[in-house]
Biopython code that builds the backbone (N, CA, C, O; Angstrom):
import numpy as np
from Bio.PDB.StructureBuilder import StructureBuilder

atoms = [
    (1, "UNK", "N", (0.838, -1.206, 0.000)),
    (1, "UNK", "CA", (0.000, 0.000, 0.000)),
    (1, "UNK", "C", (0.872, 1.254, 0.000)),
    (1, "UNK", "O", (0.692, 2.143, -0.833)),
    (2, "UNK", "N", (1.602, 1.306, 0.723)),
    (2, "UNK", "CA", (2.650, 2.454, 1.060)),
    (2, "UNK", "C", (3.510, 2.710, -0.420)),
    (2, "UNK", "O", (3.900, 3.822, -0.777)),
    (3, "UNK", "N", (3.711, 1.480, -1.170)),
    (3, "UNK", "CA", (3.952, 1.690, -3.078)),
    (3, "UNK", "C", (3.724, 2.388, -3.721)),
    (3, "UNK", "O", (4.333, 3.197, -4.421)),
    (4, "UNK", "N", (2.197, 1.972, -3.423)),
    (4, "UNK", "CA", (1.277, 2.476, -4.209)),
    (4, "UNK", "C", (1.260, 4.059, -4.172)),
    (4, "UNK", "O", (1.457, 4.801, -5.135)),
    (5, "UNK", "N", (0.926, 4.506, -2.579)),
    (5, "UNK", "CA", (0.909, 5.819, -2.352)),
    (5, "UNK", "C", (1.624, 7.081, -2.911)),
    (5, "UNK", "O", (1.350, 8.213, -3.309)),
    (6, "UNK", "N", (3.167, 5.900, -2.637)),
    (6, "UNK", "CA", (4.400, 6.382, -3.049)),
    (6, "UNK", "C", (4.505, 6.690, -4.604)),
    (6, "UNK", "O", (5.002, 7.754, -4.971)),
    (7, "UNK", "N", (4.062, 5.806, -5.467)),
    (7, "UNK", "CA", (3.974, 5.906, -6.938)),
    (7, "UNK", "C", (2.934, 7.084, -7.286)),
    (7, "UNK", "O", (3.224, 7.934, -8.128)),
    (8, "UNK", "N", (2.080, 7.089, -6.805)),
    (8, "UNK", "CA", (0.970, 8.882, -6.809)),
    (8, "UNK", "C", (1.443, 9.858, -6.528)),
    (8, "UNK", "O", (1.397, 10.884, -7.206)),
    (9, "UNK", "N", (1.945, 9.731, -5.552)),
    (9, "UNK", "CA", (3.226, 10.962, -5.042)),
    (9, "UNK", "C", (3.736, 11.256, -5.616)),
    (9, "UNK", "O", (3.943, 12.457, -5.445)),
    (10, "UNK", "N", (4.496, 10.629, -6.866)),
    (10, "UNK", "CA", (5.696, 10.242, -7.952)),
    (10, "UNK", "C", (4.785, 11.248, -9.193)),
    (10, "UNK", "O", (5.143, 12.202, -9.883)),
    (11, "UNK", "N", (3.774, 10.675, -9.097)),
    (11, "UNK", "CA", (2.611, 10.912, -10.188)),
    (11, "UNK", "C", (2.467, 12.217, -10.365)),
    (11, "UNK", "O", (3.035, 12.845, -11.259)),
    (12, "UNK", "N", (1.540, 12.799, -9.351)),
    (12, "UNK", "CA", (1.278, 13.768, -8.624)),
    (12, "UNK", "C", (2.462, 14.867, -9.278)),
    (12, "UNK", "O", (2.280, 15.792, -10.069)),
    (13, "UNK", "N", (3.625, 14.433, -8.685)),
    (13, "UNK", "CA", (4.905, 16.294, -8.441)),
    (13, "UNK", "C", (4.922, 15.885, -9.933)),
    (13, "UNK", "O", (4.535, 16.852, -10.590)),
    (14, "UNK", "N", (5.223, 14.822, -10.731)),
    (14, "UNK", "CA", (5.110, 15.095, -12.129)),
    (14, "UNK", "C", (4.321, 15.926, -13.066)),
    (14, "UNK", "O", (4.776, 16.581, -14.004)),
    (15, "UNK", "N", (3.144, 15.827, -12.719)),
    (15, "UNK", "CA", (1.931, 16.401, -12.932)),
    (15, "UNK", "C", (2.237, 17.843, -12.833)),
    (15, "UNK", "O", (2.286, 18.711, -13.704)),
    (16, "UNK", "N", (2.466, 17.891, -11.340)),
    (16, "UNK", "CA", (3.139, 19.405, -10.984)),
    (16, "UNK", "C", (4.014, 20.132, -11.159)),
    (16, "UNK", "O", (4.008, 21.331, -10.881)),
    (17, "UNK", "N", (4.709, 19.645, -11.542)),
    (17, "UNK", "CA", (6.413, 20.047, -12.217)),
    (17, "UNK", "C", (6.426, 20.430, -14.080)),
    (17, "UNK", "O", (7.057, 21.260, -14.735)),
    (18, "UNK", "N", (5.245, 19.207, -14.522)),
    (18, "UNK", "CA", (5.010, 19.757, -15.997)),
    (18, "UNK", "C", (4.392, 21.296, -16.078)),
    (18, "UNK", "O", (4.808, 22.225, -16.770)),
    (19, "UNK", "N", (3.368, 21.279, -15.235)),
    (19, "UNK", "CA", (2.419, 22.720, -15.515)),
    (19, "UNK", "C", (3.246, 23.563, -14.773)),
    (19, "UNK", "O", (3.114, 24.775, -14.941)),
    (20, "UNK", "N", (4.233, 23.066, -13.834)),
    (20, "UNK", "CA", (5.434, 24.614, -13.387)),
    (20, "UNK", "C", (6.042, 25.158, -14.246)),
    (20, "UNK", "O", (6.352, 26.343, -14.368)),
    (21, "UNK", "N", (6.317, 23.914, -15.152)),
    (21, "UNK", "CA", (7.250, 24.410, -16.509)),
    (21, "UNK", "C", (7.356, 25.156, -17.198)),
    (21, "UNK", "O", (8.234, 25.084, -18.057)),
]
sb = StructureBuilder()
sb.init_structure("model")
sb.init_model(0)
sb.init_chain("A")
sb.init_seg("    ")
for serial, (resi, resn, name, xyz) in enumerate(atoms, 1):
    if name == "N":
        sb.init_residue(resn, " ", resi, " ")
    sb.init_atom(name, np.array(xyz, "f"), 0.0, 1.0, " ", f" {name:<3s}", serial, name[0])
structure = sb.get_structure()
């Protein structure tokens, strides 16, 4: 579970880091 979370997290600042761009 804690993977998983971890991989969204991953997801997530990606997400966030593209539209910072």
């Amino acid at each position: 579970m804690s993977v998983k979370q971890h991989c969204r997290s991953d997801w997530l600042s990606l997400r966030i880091q593209s539209l910072e761009a």
